[in-house]
N, CA and C atoms as a LAMMPS dump frame, in Angstrom:
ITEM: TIMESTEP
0
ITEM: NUMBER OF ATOMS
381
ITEM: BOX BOUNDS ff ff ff
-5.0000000000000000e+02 5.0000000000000000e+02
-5.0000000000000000e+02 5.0000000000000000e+02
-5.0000000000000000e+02 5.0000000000000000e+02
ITEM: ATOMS id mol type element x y z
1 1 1 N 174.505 -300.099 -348.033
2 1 2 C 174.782 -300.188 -346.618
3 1 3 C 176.171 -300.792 -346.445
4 2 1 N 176.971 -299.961 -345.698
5 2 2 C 177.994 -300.458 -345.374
6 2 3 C 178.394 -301.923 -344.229
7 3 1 N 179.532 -302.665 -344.293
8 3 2 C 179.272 -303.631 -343.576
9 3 3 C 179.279 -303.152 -342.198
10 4 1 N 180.006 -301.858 -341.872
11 4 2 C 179.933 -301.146 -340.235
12 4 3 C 178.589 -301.037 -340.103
13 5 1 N 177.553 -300.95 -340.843
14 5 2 C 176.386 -300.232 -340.483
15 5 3 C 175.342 -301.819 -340.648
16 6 1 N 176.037 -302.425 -341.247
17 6 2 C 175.197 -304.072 -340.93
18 6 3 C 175.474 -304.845 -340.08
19 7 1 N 176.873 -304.4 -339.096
20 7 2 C 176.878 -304.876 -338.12
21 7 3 C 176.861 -304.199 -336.664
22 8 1 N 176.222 -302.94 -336.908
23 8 2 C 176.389 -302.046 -335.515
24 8 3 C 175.078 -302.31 -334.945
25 9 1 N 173.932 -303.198 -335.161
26 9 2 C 173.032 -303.51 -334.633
27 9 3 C 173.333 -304.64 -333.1
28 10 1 N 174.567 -305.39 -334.17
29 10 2 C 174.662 -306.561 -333.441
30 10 3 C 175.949 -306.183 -331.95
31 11 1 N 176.423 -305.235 -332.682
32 11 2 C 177.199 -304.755 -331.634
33 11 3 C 176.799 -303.57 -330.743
34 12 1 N 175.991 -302.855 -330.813
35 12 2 C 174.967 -301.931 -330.295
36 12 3 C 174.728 -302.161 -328.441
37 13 1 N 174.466 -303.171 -328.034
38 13 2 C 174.291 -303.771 -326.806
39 13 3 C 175.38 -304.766 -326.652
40 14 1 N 176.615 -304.379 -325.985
41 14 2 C 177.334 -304.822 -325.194
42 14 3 C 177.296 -305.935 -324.221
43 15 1 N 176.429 -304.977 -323.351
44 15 2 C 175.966 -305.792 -322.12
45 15 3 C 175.294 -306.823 -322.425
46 16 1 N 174.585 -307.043 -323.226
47 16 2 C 173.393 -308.182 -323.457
48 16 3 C 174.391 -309.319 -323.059
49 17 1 N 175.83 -309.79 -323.154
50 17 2 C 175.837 -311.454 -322.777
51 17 3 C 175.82 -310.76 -321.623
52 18 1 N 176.013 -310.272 -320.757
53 18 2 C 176.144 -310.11 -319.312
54 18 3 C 175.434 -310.286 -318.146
55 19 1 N 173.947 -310.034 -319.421
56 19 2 C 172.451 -310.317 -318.571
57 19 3 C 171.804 -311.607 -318.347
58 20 1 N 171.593 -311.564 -317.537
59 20 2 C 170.345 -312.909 -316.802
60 20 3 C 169.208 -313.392 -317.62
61 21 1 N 169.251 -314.526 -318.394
62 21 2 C 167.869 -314.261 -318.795
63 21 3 C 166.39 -313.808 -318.432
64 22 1 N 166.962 -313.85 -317.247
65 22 2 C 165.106 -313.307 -316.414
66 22 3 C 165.468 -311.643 -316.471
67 23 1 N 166.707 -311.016 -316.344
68 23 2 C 166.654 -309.321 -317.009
69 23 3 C 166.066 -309.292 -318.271
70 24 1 N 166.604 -309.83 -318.89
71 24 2 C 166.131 -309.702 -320.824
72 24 3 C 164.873 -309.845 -320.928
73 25 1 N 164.129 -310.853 -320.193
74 25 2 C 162.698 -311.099 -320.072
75 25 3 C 161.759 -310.043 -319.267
76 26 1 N 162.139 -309.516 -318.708
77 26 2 C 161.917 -308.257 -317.906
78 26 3 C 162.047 -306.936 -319
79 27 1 N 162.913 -306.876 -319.522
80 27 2 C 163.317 -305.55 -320.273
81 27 3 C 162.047 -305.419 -321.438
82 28 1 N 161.844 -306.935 -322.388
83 28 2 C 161.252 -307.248 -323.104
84 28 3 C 159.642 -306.931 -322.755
85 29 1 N 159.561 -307.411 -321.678
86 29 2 C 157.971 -306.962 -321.198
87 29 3 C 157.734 -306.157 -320.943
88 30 1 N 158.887 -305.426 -320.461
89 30 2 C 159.008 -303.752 -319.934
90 30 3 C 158.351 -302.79 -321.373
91 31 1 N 159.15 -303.375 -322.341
92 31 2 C 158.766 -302.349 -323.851
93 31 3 C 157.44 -302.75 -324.627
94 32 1 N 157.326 -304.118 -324.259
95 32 2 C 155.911 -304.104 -324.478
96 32 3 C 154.919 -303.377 -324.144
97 33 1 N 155.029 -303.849 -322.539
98 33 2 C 154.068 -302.834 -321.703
99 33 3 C 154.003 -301.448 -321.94
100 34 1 N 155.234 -300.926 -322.348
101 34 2 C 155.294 -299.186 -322.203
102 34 3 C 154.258 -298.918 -323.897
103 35 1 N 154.677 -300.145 -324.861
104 35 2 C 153.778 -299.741 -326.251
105 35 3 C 152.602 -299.612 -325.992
106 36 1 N 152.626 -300.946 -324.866
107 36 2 C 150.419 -301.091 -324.536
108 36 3 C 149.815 -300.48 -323.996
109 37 1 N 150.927 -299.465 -322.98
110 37 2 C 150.41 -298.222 -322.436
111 37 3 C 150.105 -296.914 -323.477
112 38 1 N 151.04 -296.766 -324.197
113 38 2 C 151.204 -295.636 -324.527
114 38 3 C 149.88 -295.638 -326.003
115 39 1 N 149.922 -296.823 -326.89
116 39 2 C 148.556 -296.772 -327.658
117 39 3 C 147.074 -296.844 -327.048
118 40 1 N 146.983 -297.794 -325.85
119 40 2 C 145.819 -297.446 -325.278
120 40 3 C 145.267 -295.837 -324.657
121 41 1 N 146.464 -295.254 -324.142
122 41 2 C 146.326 -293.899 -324.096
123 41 3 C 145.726 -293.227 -325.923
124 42 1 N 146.823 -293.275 -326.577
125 42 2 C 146.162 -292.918 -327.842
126 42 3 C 145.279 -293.708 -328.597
127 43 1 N 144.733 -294.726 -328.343
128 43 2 C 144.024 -295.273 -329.293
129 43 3 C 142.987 -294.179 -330.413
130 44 1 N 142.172 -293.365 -329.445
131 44 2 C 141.535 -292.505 -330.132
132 44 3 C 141.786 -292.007 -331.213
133 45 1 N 142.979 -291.401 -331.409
134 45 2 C 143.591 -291.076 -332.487
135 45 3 C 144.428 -291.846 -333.466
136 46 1 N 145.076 -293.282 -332.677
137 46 2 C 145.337 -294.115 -333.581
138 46 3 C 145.394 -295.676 -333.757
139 47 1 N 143.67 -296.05 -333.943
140 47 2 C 143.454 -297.384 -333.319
141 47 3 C 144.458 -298.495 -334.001
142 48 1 N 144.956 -298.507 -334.931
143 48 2 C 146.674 -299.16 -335.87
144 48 3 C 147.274 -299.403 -334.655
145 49 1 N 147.809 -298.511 -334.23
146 49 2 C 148.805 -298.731 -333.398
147 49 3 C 148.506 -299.262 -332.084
148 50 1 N 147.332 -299.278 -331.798
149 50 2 C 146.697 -300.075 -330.749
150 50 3 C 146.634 -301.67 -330.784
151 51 1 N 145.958 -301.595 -332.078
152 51 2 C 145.79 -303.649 -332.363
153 51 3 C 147.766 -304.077 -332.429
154 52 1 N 148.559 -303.056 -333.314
155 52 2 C 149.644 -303.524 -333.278
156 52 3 C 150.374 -304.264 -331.954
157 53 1 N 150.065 -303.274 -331.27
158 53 2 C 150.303 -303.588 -329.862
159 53 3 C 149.813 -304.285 -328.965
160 54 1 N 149.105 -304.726 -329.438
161 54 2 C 147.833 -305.808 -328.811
162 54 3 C 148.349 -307.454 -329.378
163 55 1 N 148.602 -307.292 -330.673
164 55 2 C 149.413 -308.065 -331.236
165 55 3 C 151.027 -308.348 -330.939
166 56 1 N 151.655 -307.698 -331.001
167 56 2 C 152.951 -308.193 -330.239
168 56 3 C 152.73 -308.418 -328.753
169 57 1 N 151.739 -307.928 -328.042
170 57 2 C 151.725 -308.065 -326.283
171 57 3 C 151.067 -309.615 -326.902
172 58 1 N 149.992 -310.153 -327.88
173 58 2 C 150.037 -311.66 -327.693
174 58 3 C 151.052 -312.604 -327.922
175 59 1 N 151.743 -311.694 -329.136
176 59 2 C 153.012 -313.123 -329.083
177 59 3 C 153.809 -312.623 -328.515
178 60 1 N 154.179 -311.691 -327.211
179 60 2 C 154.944 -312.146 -325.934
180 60 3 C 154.258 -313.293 -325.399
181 61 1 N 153.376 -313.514 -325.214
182 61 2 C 152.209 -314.443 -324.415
183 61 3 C 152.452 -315.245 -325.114
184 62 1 N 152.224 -315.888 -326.139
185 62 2 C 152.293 -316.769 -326.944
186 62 3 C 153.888 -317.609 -326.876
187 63 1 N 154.485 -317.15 -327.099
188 63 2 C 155.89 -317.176 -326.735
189 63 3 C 156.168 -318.055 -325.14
190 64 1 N 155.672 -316.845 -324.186
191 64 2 C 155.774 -317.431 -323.032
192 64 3 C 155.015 -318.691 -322.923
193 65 1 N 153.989 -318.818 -323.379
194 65 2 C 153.021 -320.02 -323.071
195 65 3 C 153.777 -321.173 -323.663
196 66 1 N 153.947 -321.381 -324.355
197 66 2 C 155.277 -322.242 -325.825
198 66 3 C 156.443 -322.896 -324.611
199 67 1 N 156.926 -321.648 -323.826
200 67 2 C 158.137 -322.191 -323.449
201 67 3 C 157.267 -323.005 -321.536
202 68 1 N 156.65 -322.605 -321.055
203 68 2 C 155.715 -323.134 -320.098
204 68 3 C 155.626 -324.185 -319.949
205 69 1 N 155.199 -324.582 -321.539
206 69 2 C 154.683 -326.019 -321.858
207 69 3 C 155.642 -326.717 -322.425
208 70 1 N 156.532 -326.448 -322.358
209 70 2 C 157.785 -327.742 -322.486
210 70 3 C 158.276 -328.826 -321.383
211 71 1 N 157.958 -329.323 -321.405
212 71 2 C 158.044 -330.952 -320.648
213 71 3 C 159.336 -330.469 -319.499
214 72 1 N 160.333 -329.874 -320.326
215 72 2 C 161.989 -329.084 -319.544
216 72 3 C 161.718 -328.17 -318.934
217 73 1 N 160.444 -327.617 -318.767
218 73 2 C 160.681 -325.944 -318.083
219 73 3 C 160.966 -326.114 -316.943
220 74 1 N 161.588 -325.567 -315.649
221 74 2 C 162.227 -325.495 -314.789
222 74 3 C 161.445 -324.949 -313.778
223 75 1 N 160.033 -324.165 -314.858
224 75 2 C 159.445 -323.585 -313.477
225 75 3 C 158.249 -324.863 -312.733
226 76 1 N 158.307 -324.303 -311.352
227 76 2 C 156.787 -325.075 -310.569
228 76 3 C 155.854 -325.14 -311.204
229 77 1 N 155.534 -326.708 -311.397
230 77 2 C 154.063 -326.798 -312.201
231 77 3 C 152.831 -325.754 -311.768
232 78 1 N 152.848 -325.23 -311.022
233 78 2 C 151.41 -324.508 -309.744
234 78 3 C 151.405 -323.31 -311.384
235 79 1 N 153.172 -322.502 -311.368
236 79 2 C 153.547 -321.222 -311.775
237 79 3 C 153.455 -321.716 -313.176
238 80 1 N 153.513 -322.177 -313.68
239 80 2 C 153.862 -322.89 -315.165
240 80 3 C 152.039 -323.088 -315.461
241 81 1 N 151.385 -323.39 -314.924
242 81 2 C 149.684 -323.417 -315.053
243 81 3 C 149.188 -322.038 -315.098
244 82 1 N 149.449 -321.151 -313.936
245 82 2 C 148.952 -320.077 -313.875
246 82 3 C 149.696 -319.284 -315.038
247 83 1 N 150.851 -318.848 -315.409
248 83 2 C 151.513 -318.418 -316.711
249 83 3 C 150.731 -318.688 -317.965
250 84 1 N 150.265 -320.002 -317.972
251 84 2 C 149.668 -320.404 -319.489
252 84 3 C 147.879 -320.041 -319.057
253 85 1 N 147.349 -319.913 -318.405
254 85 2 C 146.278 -319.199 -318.288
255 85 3 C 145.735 -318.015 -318.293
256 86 1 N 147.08 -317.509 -317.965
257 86 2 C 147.402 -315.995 -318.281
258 86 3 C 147.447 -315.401 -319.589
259 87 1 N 147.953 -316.186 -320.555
260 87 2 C 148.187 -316.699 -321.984
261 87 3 C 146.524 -316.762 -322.435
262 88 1 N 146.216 -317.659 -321.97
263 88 2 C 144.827 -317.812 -322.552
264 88 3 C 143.739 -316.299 -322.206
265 89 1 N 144.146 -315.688 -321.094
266 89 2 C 143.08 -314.753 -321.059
267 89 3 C 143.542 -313.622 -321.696
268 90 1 N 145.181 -313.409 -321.949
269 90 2 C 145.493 -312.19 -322.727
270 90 3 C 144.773 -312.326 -324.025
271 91 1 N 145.256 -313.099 -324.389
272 91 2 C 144.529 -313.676 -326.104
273 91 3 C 143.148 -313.401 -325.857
274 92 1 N 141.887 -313.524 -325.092
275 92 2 C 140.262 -313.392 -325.424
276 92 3 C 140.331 -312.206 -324.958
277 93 1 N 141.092 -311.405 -323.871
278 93 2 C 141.154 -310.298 -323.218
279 93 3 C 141.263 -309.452 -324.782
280 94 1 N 142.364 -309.66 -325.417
281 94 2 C 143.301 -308.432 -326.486
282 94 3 C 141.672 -308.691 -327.529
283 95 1 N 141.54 -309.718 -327.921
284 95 2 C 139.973 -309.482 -328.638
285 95 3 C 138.71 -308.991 -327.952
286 96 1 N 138.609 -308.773 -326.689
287 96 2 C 137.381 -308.235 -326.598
288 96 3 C 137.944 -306.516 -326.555
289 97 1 N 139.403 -306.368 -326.438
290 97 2 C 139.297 -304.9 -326.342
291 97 3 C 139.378 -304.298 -327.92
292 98 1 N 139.922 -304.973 -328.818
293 98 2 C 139.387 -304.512 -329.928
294 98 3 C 138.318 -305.072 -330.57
295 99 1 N 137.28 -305.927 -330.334
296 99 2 C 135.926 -306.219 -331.184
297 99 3 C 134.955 -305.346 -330.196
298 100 1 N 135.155 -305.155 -328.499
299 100 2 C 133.319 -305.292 -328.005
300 100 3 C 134.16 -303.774 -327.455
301 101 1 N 135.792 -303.028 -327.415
302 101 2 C 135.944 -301.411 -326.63
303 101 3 C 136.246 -301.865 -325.269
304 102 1 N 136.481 -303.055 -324.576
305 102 2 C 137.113 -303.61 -323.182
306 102 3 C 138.231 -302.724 -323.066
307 103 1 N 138.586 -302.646 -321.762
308 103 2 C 140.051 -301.65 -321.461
309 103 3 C 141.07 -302.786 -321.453
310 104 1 N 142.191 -301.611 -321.891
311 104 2 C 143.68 -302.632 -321.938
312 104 3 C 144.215 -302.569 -321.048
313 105 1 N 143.658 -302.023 -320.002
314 105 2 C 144.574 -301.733 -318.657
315 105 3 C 144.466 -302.701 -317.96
316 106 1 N 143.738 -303.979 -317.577
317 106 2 C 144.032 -305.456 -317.352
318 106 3 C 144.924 -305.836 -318.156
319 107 1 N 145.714 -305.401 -319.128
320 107 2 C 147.128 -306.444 -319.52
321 107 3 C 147.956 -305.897 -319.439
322 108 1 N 148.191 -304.566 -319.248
323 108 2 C 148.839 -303.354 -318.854
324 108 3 C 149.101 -304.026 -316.815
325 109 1 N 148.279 -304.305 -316.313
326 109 2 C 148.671 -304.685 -314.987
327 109 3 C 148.479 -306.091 -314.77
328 110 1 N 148.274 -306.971 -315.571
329 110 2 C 148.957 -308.671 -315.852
330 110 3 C 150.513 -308.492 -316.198
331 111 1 N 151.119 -307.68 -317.351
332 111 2 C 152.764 -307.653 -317.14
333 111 3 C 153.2 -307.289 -316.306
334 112 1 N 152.313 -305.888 -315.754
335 112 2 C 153.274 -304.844 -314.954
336 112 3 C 153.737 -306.614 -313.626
337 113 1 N 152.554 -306.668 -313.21
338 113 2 C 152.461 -308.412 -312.207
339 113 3 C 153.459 -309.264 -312.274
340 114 1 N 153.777 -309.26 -313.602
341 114 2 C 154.744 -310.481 -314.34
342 114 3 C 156.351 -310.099 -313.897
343 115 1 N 156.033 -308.359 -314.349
344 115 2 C 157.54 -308.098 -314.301
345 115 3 C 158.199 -307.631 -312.804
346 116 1 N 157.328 -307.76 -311.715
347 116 2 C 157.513 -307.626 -310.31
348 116 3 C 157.951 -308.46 -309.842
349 117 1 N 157.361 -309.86 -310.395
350 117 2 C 157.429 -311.254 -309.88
351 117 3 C 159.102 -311.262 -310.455
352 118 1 N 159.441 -311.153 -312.077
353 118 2 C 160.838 -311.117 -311.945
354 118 3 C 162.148 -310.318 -311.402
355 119 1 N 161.509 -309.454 -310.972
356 119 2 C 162.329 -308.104 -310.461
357 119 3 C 162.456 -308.777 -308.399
358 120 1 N 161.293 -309.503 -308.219
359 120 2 C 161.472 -310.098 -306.685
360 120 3 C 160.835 -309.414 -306.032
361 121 1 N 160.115 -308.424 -306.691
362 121 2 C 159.191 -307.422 -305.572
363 121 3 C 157.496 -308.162 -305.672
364 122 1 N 156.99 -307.378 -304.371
365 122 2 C 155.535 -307.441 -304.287
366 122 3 C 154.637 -306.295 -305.237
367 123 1 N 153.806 -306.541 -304.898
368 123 2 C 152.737 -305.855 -305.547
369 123 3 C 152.548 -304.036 -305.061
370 124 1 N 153.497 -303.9 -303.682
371 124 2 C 153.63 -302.361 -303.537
372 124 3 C 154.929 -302.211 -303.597
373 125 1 N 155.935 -303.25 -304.122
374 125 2 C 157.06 -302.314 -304.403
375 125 3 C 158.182 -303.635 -303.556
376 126 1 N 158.027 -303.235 -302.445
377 126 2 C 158.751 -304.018 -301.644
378 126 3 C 159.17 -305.697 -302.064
379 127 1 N 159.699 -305.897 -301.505
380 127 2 C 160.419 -307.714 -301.335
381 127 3 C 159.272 -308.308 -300.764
């Protein structure tokens, strides 16, 4: 591997200093969500790629819950409670849909929720 080709990852996205951290956090949940959509659609044919995805959608959660609970977080305790509970039900949620066949479409519309709230919209779209 050449050193152009060990560093065109890092140079690949431009824009990235440009963004907000609440875009990046948005984008991030965005590709989650589209994986957790798109294997729950296929699970049938490829339950792998389902738990995979079930698994990275927890350690987004996991992640988020981590930074919640830092003594520094900036957000409203009310929002900072409800976030880490959210956390807790993705995690028993993502196991009952792969041990007991539960649908993934409750965490599929817990991000879609998440990523409205950062985008500034409501729940039909609007402000």
């Amino acid at each position: 591997m050449t050193s152009t080709q060990t560093l065109s990852p890092a140079y690949g996205r431009p824009d990235i200093g440009l963004r907000s951290p609440r875009s990046i956090e948005y984008d991030l949940i965005a590709r989650v969500t589209q994986r957790l959509r798109s294997a729950w659609e296929a699970r049938k044919q490829d339950f792998a790629a389902l738990a995979a995805a079930l698994h990275d959608n927890n350690r987004l959660w996991s992640t988020l819950a981590a930074d919640v609970a830092e003594p520094g977080n900036g957000l409203p305790a009310a929002l900072r409670a409800q976030l880490f509970y959210l956390f807790q039900f993705t995690a028993e949620h993502s196991r009952a849909v792969l041990n007991d066949g539960a649908s993934a479409e409750v965490l599929i519309d817990i991000n879609t929720a998440v990523m409205r709230g950062l985008r500034g919209t409501g729940p039909e779209g609007g402000a």
